[in-house]
C-alpha positions in Angstrom: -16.0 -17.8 29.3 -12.9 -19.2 30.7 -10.7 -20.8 28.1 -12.1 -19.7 25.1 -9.9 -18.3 22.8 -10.6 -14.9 21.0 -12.0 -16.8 17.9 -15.3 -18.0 20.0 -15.4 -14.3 21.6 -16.0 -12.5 18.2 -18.6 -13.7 15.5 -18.5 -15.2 12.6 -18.7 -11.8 10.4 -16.0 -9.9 11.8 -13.9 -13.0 11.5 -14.8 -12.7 8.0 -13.0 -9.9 7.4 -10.5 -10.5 9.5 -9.4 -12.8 6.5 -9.9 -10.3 3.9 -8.3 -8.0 5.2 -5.6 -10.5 6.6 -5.5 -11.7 2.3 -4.9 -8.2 0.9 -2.5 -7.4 3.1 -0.6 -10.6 2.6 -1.1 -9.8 -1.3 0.2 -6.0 -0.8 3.6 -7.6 0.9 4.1 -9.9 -1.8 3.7 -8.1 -4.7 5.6 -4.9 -3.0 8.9 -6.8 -2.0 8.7 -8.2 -5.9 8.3 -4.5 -7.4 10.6 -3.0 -5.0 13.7 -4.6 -6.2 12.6 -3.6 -10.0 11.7 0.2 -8.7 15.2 1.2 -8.2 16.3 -0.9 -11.8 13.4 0.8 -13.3 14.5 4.3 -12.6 18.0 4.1 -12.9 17.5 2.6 -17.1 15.3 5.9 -17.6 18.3 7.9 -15.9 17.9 8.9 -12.7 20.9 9.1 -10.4 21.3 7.0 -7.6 21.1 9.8 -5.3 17.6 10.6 -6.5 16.4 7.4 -6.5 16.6 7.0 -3.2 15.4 10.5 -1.9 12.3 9.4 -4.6 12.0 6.2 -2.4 12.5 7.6 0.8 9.5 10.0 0.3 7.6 7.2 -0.6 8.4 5.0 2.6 8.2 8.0 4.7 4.1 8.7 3.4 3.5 5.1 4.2 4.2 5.7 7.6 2.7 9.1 8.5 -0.4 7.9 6.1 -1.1 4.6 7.9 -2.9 5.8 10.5 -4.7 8.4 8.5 -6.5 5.3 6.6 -6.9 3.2 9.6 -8.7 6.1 11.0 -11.2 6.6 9.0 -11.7 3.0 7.8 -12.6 2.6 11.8 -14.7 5.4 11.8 -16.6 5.3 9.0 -16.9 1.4 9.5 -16.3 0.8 5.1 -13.1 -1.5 5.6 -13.3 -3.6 2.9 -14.8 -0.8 0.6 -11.1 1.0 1.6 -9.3 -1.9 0.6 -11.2 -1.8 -3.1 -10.3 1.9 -3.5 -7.0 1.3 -2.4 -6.1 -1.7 -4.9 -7.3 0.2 -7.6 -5.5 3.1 -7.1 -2.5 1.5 -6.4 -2.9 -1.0 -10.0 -3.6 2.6 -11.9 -0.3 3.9 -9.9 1.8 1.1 -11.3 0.4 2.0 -14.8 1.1 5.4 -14.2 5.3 3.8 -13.2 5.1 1.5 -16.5 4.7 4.7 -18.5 6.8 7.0 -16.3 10.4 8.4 -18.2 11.0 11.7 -16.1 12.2 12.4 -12.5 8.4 14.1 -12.3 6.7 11.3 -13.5 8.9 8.6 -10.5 7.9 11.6 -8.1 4.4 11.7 -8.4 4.4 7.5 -8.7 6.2 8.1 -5.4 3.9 10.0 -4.1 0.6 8.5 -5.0 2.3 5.0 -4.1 2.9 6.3 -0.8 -0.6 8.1 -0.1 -2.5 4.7 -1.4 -0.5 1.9 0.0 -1.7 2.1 3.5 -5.4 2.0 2.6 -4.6 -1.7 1.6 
């Protein structure tokens, strides 16, 4: 057992989704750091101050972080990780319909919101 590396240790399944899981969340960082520089753009051209832009953005960064371990929770004890990852990608693609279509303050707070809630479980 000496000298082999963590790969050998775990079996082929679970190294499986490793890389699935490992490949959404390299597609969530991708395609967030390209919408987060048109959020704020986004917003502001629909009328929102700059001030509430980023108190609309800090909620959302703050529900990513108190939600993360929410979703990790349960994905490890219900064991349905990649069935998690589904649900989240498909609420998050109907969330950025939902910030297409959004004109109000309300509308950029409940994207916020949900954004923040469903990001996690990616």
């Amino acid at each position: 057992m000496k000298g082999e590396g963590l790969s050998r240790t775990i079996g082929r399944p679970l190294r499986h989704k490793l890389w699935y899981a490992r490949g959404a969340s390299f597609l969530q960082i991708g395609c967030a750091a390209q919408l987060s520089v048109y959020e704020a753009v986004h917003m502001m051209n629909h009328g929102l101050s700059g001030t509430l832009i980023g108190l609309l953005l800090a909620l959302e960064n703050g529900l990513i972080i108190f939600t993360s371990p929410f979703w990790g929770r349960l994905a490890d004890h219900f064991r349905f990780h990649r069935r998690l990852i589904a649900i989240g990608t498909i609420g998050l693609s109907l969330c950025l319909v939902w910030f297409a279509q959004s004109t109000t303050a309300t509308d950029f707070l409940i994207y916020a919101m949900l954004r923040g809630i469903l990001v996690p479980a990616i």
